[in-house]
C-alpha positions in Angstrom: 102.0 -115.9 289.0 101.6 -114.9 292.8 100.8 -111.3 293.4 101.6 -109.0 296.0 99.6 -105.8 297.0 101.5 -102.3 295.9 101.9 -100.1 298.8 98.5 -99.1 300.6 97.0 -99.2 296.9 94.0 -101.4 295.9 96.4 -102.4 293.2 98.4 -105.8 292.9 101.7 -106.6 291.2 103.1 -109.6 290.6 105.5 -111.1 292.7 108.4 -111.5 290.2 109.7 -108.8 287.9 112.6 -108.3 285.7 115.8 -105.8 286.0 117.2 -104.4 283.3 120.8 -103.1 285.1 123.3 -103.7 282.8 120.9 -105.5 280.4 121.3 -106.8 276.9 119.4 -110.0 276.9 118.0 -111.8 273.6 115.0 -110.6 272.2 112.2 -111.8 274.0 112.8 -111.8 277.2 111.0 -109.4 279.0 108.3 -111.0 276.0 108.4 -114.4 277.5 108.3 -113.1 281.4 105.1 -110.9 280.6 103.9 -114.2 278.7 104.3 -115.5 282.2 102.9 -113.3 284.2 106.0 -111.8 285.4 105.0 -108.4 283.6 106.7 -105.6 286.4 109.6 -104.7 284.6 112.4 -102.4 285.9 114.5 -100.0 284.5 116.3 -96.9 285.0 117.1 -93.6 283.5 120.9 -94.3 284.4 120.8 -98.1 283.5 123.3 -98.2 280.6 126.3 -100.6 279.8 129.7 -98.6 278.6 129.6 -97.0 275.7 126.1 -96.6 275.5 123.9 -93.9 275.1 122.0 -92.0 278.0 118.7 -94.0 278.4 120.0 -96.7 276.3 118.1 -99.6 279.0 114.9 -97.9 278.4 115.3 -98.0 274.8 115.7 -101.8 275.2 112.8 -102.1 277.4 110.2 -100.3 274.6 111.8 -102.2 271.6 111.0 -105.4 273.8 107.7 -104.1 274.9 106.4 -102.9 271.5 107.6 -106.7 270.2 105.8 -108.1 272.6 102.5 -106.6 272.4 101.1 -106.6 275.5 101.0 -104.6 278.8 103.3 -104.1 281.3 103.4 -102.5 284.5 106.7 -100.3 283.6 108.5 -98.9 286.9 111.6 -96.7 285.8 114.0 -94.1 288.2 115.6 -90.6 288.1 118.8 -90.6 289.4 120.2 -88.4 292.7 121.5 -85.4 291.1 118.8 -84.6 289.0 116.2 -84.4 291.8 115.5 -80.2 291.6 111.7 -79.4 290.9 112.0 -79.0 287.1 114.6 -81.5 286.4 112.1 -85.0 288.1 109.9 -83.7 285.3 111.7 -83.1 282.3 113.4 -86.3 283.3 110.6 -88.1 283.9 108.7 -87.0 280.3 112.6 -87.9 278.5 112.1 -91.6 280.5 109.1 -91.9 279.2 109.4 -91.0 275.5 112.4 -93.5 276.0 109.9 -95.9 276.6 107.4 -95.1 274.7 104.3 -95.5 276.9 101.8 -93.1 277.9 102.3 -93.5 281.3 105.1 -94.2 283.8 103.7 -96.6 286.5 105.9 -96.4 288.8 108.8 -93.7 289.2 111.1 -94.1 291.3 114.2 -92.1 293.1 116.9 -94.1 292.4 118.6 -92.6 295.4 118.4 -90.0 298.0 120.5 -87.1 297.4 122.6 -85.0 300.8 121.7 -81.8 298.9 118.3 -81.2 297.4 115.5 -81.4 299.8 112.9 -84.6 299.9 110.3 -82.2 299.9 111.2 -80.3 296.6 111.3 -83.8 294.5 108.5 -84.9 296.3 106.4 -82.1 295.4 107.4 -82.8 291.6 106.7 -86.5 291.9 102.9 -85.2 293.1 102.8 -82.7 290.3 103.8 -85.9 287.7 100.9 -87.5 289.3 98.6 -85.4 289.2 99.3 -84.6 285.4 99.4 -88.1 284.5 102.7 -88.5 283.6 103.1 -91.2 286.7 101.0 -93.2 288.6 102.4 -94.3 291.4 106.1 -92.9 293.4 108.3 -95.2 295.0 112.0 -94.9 296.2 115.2 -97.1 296.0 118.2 -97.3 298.9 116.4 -95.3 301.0 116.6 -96.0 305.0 114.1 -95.7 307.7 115.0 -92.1 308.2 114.9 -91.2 304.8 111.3 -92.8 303.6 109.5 -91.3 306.8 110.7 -87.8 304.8 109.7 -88.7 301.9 105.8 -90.1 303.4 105.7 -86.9 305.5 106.6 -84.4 302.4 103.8 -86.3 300.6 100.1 -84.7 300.5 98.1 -86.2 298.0 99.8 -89.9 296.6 101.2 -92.6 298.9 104.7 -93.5 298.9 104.1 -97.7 297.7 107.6 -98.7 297.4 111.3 -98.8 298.1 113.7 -100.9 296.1 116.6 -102.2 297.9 119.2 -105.3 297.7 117.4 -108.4 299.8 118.3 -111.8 299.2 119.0 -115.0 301.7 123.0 -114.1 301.8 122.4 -110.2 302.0 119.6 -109.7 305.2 120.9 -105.8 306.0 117.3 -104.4 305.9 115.7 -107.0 308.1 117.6 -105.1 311.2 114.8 -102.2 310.2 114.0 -101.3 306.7 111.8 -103.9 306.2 109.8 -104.0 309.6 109.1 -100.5 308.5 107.8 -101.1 305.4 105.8 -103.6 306.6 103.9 -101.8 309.0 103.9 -99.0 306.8 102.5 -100.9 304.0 105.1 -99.9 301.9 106.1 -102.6 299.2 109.9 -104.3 299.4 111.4 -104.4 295.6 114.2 -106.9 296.6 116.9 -106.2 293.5 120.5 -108.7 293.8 117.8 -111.4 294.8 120.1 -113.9 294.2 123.1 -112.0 295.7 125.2 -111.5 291.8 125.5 -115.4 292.0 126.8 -116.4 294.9 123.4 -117.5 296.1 123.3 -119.9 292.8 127.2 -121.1 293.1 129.4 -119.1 295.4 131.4 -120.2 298.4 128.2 -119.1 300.6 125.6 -121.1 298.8 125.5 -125.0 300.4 122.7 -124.5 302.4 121.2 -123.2 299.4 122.0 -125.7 297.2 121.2 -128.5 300.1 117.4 -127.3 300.2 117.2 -126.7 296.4 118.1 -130.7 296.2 115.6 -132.0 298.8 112.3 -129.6 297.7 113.5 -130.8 293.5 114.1 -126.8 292.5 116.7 -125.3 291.4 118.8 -123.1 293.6 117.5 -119.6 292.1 114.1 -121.4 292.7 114.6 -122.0 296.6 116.5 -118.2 297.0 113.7 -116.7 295.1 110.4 -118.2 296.9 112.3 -117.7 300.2 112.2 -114.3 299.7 108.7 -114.2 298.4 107.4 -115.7 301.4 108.2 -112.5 303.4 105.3 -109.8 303.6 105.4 -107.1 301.5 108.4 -108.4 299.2 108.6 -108.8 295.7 112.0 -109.9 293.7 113.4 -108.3 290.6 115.6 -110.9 289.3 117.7 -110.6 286.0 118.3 -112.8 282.9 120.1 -112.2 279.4 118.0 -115.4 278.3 114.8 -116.5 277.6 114.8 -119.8 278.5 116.4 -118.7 282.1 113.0 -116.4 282.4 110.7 -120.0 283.2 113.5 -121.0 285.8 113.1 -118.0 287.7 108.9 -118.0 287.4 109.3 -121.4 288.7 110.1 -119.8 291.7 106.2 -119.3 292.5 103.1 -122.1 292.6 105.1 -124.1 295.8 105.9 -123.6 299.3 109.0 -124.2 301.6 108.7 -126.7 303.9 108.7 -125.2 307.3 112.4 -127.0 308.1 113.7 -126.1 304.6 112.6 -122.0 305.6 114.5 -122.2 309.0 117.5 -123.6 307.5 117.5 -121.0 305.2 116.9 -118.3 307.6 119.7 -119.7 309.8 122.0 -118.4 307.0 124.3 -115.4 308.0 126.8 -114.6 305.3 
């Protein structure tokens, strides 16, 4: 597994995680991706399928990780309307007795909110820090305008991340989110890497599909390591199966040729 550096920390992460959106995969795998390195998995307070119950991905995500048996960096979210001082840490202490680890690694804001100030939830995010409920804070759909608040209402912890939809069909935050986080050493957590699909199958995917042919990988393979040979970018894929979780590893260990990664870039969908 490759390995990218989180935010402006001395830490590293690997360059593929798993989502857990929606998820209600067999068991074992988020077992077989930590097995493969792939051990960043992300969740979310609000990540729940109908009819569950609040917290129900996170529930998931400790069963796995307690059948597992070994460590994971754990990255989880409080959503936008519960982003008032008190509630970012009685939310973040229910997240993580969902989970059932000692410590949150990352904690993220799932989105910014129009009515309660960056500066309030920040200040909590700092207080989680510094009582060790969190180790690192990170953000998710946030613009340019909107992390420079969040790093300038920050005193003591670094912002490392912001999670946002990236793939080779969906290239919005190339226009500015992403030159900012890259010379703000802020890490890219590219979620929809593969575009729901359409970079695998959809009408949108031939020049996809063309490369994945000539390099011998699979589409997902191509879309994934395209992505991972931008600076600062990591990729949350997701899976329901196991077997599905070496496909997606098998998107590190190789390069693009340098014809295969303009081709790919000359996509605008």
């Amino acid at each position: 597994m490759e390995h990218v550096p989180l935010g402006p920390t001395d830490e590293l992460i690997p360059s593929i995680g798993f989502g857990t959106a929606r998820y209600h995969g067999e068991p074992g795998v988020l077992g077989r991706a930590i097995e493969l390195g792939a051990n960043l998995i992300n969740t979310a307070e609000s990540y729940n399928a109908v009819g569950d119950e609040p917290g129900a991905a996170e529930r998931i995500v400790c069963r796995e990780l307690r059948e597992a048996g070994a460590d994971a960096f754990v990255a989880t979210k409080v959503s936008a309307q519960n982003l008032r001082h008190d509630c970012v840490i009685s939310h973040a202490l229910a997240s993580r007795e969902r989970l059932g680890i000692d410590v949150i690694d990352l904690y993220q804001v799932h989105s910014p909110s129009d009515t309660i100030p960056i500066g309030e939830t920040m200040a909590a995010m700092e207080q989680l820090v510094a009582d060790g409920v969190i180790r690192h804070i990170g953000v998710s759909n946030f613009n340019v305008e909107q992390m420079a608040a969040a790093q300038d209402a920050l005193e003591t912890s670094p912002l490392v991340s912001n999670q946002m939809p990236y793939s080779v069909l969906d290239r919005r935050i190339e226009a500015d989110v992403l030159p900012y986080c890259q010379a703000h050493d802020i890490t890219v957590i590219a979620y929809a890497p593969l575009a729901l699909g359409r970079v695998v199958a959809g009408p949108d995917s031939t020049v996809v599909r063309q490369v994945a042919d000539e390099a011998g990988k699979t589409p997902a393979q191509v879309a994934i390591r395209w992505l991972l040979d931008r600076d600062r970018v990591m990729a949350i894929p997701k899976t329901e199966r196991p077997e599905r979780v070496d496909e997606l590893c098998g998107a590190t260990g190789w390069t693009l040729t340098a014809a295969q990664g303009q081709a790919l870039d000359a996509i605008r969908a």
